[in-house]
Every structure is written in structure tokens, then in C-alpha cells.
py3Dmol code that shows the C-alpha trace and the ligand (Angstrom):
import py3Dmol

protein = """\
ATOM      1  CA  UNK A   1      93.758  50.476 -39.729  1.00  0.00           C
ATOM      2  CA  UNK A   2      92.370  52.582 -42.679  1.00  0.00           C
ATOM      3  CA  UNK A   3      89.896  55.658 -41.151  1.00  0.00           C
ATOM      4  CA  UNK A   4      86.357  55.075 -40.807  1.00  0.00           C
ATOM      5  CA  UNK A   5      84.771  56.959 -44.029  1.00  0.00           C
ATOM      6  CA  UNK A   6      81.991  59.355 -41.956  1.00  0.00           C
ATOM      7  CA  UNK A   7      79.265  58.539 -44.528  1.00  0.00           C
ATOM      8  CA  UNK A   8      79.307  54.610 -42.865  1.00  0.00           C
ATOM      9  CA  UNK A   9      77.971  53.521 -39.967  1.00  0.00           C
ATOM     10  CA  UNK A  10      80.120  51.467 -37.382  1.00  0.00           C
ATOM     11  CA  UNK A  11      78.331  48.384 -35.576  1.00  0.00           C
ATOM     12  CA  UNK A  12      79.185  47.323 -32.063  1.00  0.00           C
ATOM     13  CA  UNK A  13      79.459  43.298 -30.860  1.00  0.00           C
ATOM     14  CA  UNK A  14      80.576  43.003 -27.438  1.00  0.00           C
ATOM     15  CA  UNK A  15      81.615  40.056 -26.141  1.00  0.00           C
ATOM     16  CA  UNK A  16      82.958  38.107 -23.329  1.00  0.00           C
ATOM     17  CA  UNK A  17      84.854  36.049 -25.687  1.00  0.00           C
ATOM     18  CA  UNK A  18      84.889  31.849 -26.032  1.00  0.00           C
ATOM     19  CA  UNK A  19      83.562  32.732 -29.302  1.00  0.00           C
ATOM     20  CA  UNK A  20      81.182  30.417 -31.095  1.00  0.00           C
ATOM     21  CA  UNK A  21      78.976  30.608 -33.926  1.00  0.00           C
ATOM     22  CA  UNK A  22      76.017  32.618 -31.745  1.00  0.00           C
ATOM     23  CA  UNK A  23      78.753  35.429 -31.468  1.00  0.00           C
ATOM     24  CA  UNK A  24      79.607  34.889 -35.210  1.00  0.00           C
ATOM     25  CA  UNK A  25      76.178  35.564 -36.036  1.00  0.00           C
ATOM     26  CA  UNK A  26      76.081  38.624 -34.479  1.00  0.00           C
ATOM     27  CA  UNK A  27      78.846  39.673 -36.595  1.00  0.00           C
ATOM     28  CA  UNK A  28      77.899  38.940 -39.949  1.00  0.00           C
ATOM     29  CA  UNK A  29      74.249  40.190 -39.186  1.00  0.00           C
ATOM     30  CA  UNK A  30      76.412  43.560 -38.340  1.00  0.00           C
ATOM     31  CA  UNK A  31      78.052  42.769 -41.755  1.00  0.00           C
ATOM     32  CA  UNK A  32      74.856  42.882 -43.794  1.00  0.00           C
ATOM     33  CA  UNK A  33      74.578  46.449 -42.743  1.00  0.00           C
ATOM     34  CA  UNK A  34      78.289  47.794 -42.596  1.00  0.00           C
ATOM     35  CA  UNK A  35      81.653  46.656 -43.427  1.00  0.00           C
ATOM     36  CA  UNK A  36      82.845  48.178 -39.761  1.00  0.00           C
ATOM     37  CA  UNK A  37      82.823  46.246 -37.362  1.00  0.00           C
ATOM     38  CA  UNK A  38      83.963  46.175 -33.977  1.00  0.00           C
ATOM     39  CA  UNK A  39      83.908  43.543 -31.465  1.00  0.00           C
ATOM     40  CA  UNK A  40      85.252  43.602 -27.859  1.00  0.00           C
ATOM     41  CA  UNK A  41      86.139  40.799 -25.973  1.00  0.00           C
ATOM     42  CA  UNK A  42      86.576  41.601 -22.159  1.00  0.00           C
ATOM     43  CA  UNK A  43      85.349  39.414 -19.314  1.00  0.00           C
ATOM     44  CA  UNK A  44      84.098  41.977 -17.153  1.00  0.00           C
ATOM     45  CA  UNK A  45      84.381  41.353 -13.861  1.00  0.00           C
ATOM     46  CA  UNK A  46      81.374  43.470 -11.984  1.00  0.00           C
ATOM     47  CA  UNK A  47      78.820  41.351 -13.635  1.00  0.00           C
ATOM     48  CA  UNK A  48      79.740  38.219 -11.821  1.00  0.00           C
ATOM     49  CA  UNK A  49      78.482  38.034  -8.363  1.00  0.00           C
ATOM     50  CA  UNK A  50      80.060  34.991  -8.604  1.00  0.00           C
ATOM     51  CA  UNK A  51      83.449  35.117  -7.878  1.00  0.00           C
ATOM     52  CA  UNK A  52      84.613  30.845  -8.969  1.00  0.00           C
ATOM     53  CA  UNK A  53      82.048  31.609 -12.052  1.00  0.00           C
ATOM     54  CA  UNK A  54      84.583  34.345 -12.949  1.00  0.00           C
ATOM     55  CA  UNK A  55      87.274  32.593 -12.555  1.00  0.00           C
ATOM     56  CA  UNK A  56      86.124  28.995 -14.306  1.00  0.00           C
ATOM     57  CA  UNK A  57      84.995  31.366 -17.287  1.00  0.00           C
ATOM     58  CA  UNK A  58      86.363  30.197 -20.910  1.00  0.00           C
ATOM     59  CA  UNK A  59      88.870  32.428 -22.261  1.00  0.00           C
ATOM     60  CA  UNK A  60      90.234  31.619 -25.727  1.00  0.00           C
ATOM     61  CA  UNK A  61      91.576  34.774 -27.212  1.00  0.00           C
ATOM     62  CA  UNK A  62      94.001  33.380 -29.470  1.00  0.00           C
ATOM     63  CA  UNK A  63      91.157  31.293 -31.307  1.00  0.00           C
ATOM     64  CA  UNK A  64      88.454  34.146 -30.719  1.00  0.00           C
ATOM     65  CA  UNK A  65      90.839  36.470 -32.988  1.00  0.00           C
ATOM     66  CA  UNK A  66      91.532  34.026 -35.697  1.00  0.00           C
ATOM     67  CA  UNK A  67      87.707  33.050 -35.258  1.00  0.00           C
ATOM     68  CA  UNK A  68      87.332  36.785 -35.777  1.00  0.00           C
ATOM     69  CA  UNK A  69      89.838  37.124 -38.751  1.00  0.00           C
ATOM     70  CA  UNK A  70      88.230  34.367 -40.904  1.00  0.00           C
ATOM     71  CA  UNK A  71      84.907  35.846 -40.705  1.00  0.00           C
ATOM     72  CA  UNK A  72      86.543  39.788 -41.222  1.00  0.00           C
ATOM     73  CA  UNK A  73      86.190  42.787 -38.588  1.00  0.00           C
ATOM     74  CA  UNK A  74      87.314  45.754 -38.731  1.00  0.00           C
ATOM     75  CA  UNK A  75      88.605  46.187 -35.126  1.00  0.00           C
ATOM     76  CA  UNK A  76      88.823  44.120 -31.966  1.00  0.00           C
ATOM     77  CA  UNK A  77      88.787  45.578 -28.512  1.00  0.00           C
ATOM     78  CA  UNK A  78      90.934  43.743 -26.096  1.00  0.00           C
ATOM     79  CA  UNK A  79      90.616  45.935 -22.880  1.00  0.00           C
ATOM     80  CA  UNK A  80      92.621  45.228 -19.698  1.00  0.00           C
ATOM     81  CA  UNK A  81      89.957  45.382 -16.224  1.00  0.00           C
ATOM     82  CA  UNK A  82      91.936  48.777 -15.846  1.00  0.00           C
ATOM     83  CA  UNK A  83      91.344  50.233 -18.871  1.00  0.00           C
ATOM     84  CA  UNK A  84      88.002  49.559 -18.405  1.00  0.00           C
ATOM     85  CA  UNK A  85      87.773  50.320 -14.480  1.00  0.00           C
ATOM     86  CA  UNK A  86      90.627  53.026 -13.630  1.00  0.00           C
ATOM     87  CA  UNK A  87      89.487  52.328  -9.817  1.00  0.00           C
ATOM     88  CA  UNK A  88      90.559  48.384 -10.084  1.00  0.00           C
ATOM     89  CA  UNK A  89      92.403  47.020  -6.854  1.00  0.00           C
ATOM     90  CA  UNK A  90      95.196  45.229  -8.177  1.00  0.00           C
ATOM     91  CA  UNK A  91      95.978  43.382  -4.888  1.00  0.00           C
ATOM     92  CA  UNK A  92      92.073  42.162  -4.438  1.00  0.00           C
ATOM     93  CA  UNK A  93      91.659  41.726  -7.964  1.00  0.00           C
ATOM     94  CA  UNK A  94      88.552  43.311  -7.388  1.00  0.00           C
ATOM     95  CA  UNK A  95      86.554  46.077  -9.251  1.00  0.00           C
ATOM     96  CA  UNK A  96      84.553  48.009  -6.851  1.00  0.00           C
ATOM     97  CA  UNK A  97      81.109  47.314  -7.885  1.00  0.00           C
ATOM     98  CA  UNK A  98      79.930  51.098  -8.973  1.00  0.00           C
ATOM     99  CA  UNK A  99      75.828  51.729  -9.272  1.00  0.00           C
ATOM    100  CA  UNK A 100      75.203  52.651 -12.705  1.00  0.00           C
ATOM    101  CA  UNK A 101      73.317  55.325 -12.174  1.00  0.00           C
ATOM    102  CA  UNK A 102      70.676  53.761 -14.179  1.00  0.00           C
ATOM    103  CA  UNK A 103      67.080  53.156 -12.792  1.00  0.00           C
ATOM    104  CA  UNK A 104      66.078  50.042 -14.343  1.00  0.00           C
ATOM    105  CA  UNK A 105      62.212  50.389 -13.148  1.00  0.00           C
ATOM    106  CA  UNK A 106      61.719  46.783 -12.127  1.00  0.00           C
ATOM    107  CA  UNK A 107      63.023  44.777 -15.583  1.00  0.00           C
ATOM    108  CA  UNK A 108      66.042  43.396 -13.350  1.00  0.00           C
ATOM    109  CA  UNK A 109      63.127  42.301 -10.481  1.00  0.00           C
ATOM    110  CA  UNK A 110      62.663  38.529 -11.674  1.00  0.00           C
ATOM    111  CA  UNK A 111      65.257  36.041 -13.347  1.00  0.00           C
ATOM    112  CA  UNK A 112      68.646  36.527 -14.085  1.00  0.00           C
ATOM    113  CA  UNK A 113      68.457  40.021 -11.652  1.00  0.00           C
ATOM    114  CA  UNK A 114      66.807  38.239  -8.778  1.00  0.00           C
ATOM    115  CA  UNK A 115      69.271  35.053  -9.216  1.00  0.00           C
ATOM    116  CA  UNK A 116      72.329  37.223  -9.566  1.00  0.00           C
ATOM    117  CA  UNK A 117      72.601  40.035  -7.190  1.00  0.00           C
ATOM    118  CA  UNK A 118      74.060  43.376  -9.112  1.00  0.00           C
ATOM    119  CA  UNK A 119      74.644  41.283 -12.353  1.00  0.00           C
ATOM    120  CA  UNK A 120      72.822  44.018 -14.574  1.00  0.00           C
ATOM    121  CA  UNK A 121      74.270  46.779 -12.969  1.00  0.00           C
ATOM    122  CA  UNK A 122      77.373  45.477 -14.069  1.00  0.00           C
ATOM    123  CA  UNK A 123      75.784  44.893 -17.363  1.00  0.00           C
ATOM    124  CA  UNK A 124      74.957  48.511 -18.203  1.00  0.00           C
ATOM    125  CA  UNK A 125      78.038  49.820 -16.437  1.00  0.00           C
ATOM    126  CA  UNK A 126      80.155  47.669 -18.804  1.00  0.00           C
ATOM    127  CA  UNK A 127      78.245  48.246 -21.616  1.00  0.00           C
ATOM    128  CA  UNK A 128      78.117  51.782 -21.157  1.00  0.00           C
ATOM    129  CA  UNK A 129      81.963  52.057 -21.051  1.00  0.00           C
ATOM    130  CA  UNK A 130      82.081  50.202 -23.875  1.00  0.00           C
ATOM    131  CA  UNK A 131      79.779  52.363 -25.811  1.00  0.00           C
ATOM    132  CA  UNK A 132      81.527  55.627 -25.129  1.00  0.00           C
ATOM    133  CA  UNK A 133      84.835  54.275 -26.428  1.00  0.00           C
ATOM    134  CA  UNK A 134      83.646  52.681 -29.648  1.00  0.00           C
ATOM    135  CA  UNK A 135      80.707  55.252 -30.205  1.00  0.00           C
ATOM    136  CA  UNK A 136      78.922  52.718 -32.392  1.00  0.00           C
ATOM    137  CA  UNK A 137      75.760  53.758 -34.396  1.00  0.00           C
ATOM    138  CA  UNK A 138      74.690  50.897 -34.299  1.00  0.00           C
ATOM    139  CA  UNK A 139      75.125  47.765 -31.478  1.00  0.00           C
ATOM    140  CA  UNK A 140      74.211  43.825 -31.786  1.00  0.00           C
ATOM    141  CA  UNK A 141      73.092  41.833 -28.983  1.00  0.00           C
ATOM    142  CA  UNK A 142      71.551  38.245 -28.895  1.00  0.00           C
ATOM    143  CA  UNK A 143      68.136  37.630 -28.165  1.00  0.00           C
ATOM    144  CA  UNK A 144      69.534  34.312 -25.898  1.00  0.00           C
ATOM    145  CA  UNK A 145      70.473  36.766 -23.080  1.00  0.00           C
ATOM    146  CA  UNK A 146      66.415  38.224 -23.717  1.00  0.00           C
ATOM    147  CA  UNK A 147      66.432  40.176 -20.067  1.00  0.00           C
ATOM    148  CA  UNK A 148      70.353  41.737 -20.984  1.00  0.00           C
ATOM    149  CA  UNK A 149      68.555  43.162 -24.534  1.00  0.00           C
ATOM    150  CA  UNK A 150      65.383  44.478 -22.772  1.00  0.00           C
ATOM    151  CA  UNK A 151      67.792  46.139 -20.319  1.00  0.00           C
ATOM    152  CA  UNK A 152      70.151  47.146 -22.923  1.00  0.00           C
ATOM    153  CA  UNK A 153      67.450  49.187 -24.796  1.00  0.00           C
ATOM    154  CA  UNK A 154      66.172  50.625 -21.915  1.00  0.00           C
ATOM    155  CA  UNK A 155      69.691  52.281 -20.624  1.00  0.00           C
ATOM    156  CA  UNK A 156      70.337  53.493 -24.145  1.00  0.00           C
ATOM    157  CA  UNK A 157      66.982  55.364 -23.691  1.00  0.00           C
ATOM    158  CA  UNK A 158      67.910  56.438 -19.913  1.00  0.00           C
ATOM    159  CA  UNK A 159      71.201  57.459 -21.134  1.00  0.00           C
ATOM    160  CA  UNK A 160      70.289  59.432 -24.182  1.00  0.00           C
ATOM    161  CA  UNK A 161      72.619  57.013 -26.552  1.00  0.00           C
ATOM    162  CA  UNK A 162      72.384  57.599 -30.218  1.00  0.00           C
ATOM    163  CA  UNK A 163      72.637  53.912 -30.800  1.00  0.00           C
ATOM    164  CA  UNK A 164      70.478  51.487 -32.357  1.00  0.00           C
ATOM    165  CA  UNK A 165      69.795  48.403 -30.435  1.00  0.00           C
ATOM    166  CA  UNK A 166      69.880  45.587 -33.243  1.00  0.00           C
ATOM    167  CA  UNK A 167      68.451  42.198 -31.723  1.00  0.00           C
ATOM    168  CA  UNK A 168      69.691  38.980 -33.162  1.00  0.00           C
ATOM    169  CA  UNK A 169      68.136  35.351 -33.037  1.00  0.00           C
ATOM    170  CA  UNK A 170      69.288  32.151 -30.479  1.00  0.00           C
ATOM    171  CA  UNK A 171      71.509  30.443 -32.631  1.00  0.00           C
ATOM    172  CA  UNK A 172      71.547  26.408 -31.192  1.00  0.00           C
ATOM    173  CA  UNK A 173      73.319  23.374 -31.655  1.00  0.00           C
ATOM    174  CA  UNK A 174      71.336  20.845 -34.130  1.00  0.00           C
ATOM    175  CA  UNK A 175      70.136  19.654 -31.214  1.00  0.00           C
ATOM    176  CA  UNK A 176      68.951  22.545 -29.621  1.00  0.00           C
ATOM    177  CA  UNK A 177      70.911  23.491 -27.199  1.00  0.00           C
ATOM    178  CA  UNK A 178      71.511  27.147 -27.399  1.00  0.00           C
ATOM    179  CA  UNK A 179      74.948  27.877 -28.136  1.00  0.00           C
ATOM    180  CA  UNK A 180      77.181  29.278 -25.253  1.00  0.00           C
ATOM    181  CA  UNK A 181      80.387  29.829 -23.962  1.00  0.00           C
ATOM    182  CA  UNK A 182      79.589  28.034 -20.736  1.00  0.00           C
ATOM    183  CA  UNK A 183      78.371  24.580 -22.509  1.00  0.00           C
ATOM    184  CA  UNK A 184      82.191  24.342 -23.043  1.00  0.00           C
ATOM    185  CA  UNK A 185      82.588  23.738 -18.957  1.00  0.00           C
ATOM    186  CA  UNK A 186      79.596  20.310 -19.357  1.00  0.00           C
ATOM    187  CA  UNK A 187      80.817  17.115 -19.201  1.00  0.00           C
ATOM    188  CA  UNK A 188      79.931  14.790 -21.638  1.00  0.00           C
ATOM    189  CA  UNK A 189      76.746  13.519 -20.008  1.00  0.00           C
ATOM    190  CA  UNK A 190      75.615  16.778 -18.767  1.00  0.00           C
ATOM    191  CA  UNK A 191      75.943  17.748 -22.177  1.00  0.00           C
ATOM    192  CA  UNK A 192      74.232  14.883 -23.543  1.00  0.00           C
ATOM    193  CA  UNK A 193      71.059  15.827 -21.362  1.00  0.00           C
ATOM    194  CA  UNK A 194      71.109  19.740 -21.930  1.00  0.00           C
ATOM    195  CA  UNK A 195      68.581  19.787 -24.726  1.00  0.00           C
ATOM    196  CA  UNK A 196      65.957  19.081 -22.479  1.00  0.00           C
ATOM    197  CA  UNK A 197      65.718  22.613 -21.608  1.00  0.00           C
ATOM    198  CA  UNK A 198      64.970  23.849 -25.296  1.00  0.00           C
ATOM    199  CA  UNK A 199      62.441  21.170 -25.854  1.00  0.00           C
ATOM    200  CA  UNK A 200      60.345  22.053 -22.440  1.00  0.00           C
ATOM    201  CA  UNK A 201      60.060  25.806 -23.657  1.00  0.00           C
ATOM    202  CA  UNK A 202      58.816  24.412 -26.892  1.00  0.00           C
ATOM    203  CA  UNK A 203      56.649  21.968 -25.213  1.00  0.00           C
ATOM    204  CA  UNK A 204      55.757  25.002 -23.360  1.00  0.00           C
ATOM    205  CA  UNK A 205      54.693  27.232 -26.512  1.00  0.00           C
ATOM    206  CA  UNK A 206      52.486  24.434 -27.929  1.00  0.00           C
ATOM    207  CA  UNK A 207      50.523  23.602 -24.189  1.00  0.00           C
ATOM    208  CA  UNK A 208      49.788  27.514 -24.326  1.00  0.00           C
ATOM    209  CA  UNK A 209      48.520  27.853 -27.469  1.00  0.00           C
ATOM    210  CA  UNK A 210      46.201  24.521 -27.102  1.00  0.00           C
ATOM    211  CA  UNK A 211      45.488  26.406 -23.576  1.00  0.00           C
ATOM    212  CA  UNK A 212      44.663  29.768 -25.099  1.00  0.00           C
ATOM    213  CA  UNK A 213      42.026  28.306 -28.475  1.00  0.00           C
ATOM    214  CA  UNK A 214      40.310  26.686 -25.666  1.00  0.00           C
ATOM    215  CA  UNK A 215      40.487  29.489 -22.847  1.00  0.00           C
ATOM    216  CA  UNK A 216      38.801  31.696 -26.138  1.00  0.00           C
ATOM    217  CA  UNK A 217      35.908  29.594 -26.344  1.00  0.00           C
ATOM    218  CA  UNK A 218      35.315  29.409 -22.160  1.00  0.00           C
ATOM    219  CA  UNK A 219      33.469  31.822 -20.118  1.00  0.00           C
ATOM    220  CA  UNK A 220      35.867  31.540 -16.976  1.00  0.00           C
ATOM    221  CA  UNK A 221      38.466  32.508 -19.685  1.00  0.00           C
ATOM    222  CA  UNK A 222      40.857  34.495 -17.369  1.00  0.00           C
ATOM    223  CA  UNK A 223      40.537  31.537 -14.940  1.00  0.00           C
ATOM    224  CA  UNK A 224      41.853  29.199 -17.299  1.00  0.00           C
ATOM    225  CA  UNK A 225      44.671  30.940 -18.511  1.00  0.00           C
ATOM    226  CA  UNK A 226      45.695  31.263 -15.057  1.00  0.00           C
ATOM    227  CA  UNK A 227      45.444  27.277 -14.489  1.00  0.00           C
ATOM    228  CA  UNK A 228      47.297  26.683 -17.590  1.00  0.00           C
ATOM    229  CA  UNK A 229      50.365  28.831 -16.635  1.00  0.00           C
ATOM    230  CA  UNK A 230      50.790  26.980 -13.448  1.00  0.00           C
ATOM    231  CA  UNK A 231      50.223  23.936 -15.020  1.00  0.00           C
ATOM    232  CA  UNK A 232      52.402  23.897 -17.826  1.00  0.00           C
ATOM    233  CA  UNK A 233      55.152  25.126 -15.362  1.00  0.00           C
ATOM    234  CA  UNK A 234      54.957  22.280 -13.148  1.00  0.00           C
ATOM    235  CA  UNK A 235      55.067  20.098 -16.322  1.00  0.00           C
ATOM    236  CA  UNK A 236      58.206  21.269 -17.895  1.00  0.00           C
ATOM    237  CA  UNK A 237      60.378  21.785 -14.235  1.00  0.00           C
ATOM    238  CA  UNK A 238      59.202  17.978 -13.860  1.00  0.00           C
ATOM    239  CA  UNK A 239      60.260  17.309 -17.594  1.00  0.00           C
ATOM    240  CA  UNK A 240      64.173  18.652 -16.685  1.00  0.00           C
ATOM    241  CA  UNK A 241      64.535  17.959 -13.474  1.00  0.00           C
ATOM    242  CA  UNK A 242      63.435  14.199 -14.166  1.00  0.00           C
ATOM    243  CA  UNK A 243      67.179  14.059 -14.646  1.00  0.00           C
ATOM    244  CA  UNK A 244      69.077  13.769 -11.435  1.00  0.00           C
ATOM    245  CA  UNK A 245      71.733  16.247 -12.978  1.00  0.00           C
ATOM    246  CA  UNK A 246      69.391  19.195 -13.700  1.00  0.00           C
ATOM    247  CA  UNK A 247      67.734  21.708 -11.039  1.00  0.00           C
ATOM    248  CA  UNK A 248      65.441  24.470 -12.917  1.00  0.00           C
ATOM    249  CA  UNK A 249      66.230  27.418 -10.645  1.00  0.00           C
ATOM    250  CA  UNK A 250      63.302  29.812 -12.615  1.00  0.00           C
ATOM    251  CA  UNK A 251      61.175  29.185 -14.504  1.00  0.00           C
ATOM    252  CA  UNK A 252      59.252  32.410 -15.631  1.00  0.00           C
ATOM    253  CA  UNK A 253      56.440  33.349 -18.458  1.00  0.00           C
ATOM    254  CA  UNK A 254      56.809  36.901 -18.752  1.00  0.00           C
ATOM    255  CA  UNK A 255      55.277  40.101 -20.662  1.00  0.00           C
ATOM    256  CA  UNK A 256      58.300  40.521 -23.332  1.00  0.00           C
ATOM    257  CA  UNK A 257      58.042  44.254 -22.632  1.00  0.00           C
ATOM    258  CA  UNK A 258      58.027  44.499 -18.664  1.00  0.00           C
ATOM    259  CA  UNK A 259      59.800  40.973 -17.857  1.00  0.00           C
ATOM    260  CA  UNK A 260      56.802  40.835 -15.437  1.00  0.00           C
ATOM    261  CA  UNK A 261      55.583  37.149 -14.632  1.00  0.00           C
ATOM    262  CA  UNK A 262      52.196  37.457 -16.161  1.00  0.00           C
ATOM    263  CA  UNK A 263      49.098  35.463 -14.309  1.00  0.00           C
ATOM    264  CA  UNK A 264      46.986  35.464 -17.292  1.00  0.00           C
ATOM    265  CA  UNK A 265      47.461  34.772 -20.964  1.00  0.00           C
ATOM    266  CA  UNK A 266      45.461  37.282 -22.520  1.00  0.00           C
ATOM    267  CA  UNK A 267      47.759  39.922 -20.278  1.00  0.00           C
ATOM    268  CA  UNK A 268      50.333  40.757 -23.047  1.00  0.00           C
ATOM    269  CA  UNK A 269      50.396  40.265 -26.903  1.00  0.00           C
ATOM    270  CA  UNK A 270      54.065  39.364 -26.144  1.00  0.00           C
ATOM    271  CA  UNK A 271      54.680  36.648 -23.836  1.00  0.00           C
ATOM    272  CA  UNK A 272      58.603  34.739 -23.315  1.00  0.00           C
ATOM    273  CA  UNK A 273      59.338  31.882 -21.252  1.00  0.00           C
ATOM    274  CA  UNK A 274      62.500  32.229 -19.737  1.00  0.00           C
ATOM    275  CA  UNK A 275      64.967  29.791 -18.093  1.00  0.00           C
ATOM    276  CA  UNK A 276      67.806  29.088 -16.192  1.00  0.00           C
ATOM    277  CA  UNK A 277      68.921  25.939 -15.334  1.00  0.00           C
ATOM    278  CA  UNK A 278      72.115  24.365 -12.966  1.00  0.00           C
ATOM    279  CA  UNK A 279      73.566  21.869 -14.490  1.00  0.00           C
ATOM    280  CA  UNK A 280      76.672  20.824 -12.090  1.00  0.00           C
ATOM    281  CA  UNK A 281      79.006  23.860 -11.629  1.00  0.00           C
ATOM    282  CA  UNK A 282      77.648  25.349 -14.747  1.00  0.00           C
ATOM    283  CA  UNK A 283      74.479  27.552 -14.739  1.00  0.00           C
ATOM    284  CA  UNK A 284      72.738  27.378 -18.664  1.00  0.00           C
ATOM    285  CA  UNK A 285      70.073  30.586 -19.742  1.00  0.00           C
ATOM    286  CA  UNK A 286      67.625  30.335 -22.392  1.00  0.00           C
ATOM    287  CA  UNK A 287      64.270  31.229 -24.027  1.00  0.00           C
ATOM    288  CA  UNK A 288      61.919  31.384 -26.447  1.00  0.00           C
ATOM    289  CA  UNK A 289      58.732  33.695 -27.446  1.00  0.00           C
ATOM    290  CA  UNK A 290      55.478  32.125 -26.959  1.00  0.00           C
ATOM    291  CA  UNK A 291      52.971  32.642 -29.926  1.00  0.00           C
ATOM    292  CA  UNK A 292      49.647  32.209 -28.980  1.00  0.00           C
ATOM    293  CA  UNK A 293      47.952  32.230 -31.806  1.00  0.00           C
TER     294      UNK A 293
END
"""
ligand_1 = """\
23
LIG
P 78.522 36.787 -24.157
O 79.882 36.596 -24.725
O 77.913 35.539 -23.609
O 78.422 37.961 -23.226
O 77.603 37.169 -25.387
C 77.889 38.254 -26.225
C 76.714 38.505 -27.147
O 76.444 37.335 -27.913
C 75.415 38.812 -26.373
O 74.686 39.814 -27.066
C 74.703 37.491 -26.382
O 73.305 37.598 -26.267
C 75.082 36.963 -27.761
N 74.941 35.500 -27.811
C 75.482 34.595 -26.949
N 75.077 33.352 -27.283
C 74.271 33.480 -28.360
C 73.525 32.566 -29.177
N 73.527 31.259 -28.937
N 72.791 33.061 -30.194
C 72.767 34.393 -30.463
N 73.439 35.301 -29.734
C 74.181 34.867 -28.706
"""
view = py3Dmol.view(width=600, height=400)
view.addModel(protein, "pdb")
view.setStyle({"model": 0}, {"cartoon": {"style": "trace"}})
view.addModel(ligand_1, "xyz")
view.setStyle({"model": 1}, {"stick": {}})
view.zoomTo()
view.show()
């Protein structure tokens, strides 16, 4: 491995591996900016408070590296759970679950942090780790995981990181679909059915910005807004969930900044919908920003 030349910058994609083109995208967007590269690929353990969602997890290493190779990376970090955790009980196979220290004032409160117990402590504890061994300047992280970014950005403030916090688009299937590693564990009819969720949000977007030119011209303006956010919630959970196979667990229209559930649209100039969805055993994320206007 030839040294990194100080006068470059080296850019950070971690991963939890199953590698598809959402995680390639990361990469090359890294690419555009400098030819060094690293990417870890570690399933890290203390950000599943599910124990059988750990377990069921995709892991293709051999195809993630050649995956890795064809696209050209400088390094790949392939950490053992005890390189990463020196505390790991071998016999449990358990980590134990450490507090990262980090305050995260309220941004873990709703969605994926209210549906998964300790998930982003595990988040900034393994991300943290990670950051002190590759000391990136620079790090990539997908807007599809939008709460894990907000979070991210806020710990690298906390934390005093000299890293730039690089956020890259939802890269989906033609259909829509936002690419994951999980849509790998959907059987072919679940599968079939999972672009409903993509097409709600944007069914979502369009309602609010109908709801919003008309809200501007009323006098009970605030009023409105706040009928229209219920509304259009009810609407899309009914859309999904008119399939037997799909149960919206939250539904959320947040400030983009605070990950607050807002009650009125003209709260925030940046608004997200945000989603998770069970779908069988397998649990899909997504979301989009809402324009207004
Ligand atoms: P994961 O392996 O799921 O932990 O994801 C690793 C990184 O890839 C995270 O920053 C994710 O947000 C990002 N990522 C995952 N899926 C996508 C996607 N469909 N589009 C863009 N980025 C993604």
C-alpha cells in the first residue's frame, strides 16, 4: 500500500457491508474529491437492539471486496468485533453496550431512536472508533439513513472531529425502492410491493405543497397546515398498509434540522418525511425532503 502523500485528503465510507450500488455511490462521490479512499465493512454489533436482526444480517465480503476492487479504493477495513470492542465477551457474543458519552439533545427522540432502543448510541460509538483509526478528512454518509447523518454531524461537532460530513443522495431501484442491504432478506412478493413506500412520500410532497399554496391564501393558515399534516398521514399509512404484508410503524414529518415532528407547515424551511416500514421479518427505512414551494 503506497503512503498517503500529506498534501491529499483521505475520505471515509463506512459500511456494514452487502454492498450495492447506494454504497458504490458513496465511493465514487468520495472519488470525485480524492483518489484515497477507505471503506470499512464491519457489522457492528451495539447498534442492533435486535439480536435475530443481527444475526439474519447479509454478509457478503467476498463480493463486497471484488465489488470494491472494480470500482478502486485505496484501503478496506475489515475489523474483527474485538478489534473494534477490546471489552467483547467471547462466550455471550455480546459487546457490552457502552454510552457514548455523547448528548444527542433530543435528535434520537422520534423514529429510528424511539423504535430502536440504544441504536444511535451504538451509531456514534462505532463511528467514532472508526474515525480515530482511519482519521479521515473527510467522511461519506447516505442521506437514506437521514436521522444517522443529522446525528453523525452533530457528534463530530460534540466531539471536536476535524472531519467533514459529506452527505450523499438515496440511490433506488428503477422502481423506487431505495436500495438496501436488507431488501436482499424480501421475498419475491414482498419485494414486488415495496415501492409503495417511495411513492406515498412522494404522494406526500405533492399533497403538501397543494396544502401549503392554499394554506398561503387562508386566514386560519396555521390551522390548515395543521389539518393537512394529519391528513396526508392518514392517507399514505392507508396507501401501504392497504397491503396485508406492510405495517407503517412511523410515519413522521419532521424539521430537517431538529428531527422534531412539526405541527405546522410554515414551522421549518426544511421539512422530511421519514419512514419505516415492517415488511415480514425485514424492517425497510426511507425518506425524502418535502419542498413546499
Ligand atoms: P449501511 O451499510 O446500511 O450501514 O450503509 C452504509 C452507508 O451507505 C450509510 O452512510 C448509508 O446511509 C449509505 N447508504 C445505504 N443505502 C444507501 C442508498 N440507497 N443510497 C445512498 N446511500 C446509502
Amino acid at each position: 500500500m503506497s503512503e498517503i502523500p500529506t498534501d491529499k485528503e483521505v475520505g471515509f465510507v463506512p459500511t456494514m457491508g452487502a454492498l450495492h450500488q447506494g454504497h458504490l455511490s458513496l465511493v465514487e462521490r468520495g472519488r470525485e474529491r480524492s483518489d484515497y479512499i477507505v471503506v470499512s465493512i464491519f457489522v457492528n454489533p451495539t447498534q442492533f437492539n435486535d439480536k435475530k436482526d443481527l444475526k439474519r444480517y447479509p454478509r457478503t465480503p467476498e463480493r463486497d471486496l471484488q465489488k470494491l476492487k472494480e470500482v478502486g479504493v485505496y484501503a478496506v477495513l475489515l475489523p474483527t468485533v474485538e478489534e473494534i470492542y477490546p471489552n467483547y465477551h467471547k462466550e455471550s457474543s455480546e459487546v457490552e453496550a457502552g454510552e457514548s458519552g455523547v448528548n444527542l439533545n433530543g435528535l434520537d427522540r422520534y423514529g429510528e431512536g424511539a423504535h430502536r432502543p440504544g441504536h444511535f448510541d451504538g451509531v456514534v460509538e462505532v463511528v467514532s472508533r472508526l474515525f480515530d483509526i482511519v482519521k479521515p478528512n473527510f467522511a461519506l454518509f447516505g442521506e437514506k439513513d437521514y436521522q444517522q447523518l443529522v446525528i453523525v454531524r452533530h457528534m463530530v461537532k460534540k466531539l471536536n472531529y476535524n472531519i467533514e460530513i459529506v452527505a450523499s443522495p438515496t440511490i433506488r431501484e428503477s422502481d423506487g425502492l431505495a436500495m438496501s442491504s436488507r431488501n436482499a432478506l424480501l421475498s419475491r412478493e414482498e419485494r414486488e410491493g415495496a415501492p409503495v413506500i417511495y411513492e406515498a412520500l412522494k404522494e406526500i410532497e405533492s399533497y403538501l405543497k397543494m396544502a401549503h399554496a392554499t394554506a398561503e391564501k387562508s386566514h386560519k393558515r396555521a390551522d390548515k397546515g395543521k389539518e393537512s399534516i394529519k391528513a396526508v398521514k392518514e392517507m399514505a399509512i392507508k396507501k401501504i398498509e392497504a397491503n396485508p404484508l406492510f405495517k407503517v410503524e412511523y410515519l413522521l414529518i419532521v424539521d430537517g434540522n431538529t428531527l422534531l415532528p412539526i405541527e405546522h407547515l410554515n414551522e421549518s424551511d426544511l421539512l422530511r418525511a421519514t419512514i419505516a416500514v415492517v415488511v415480514g421479518k425485514v424492517r425497510l427505512i426511507d425518506n425524502i425532503e418535502l419542498k413546499t414551494n
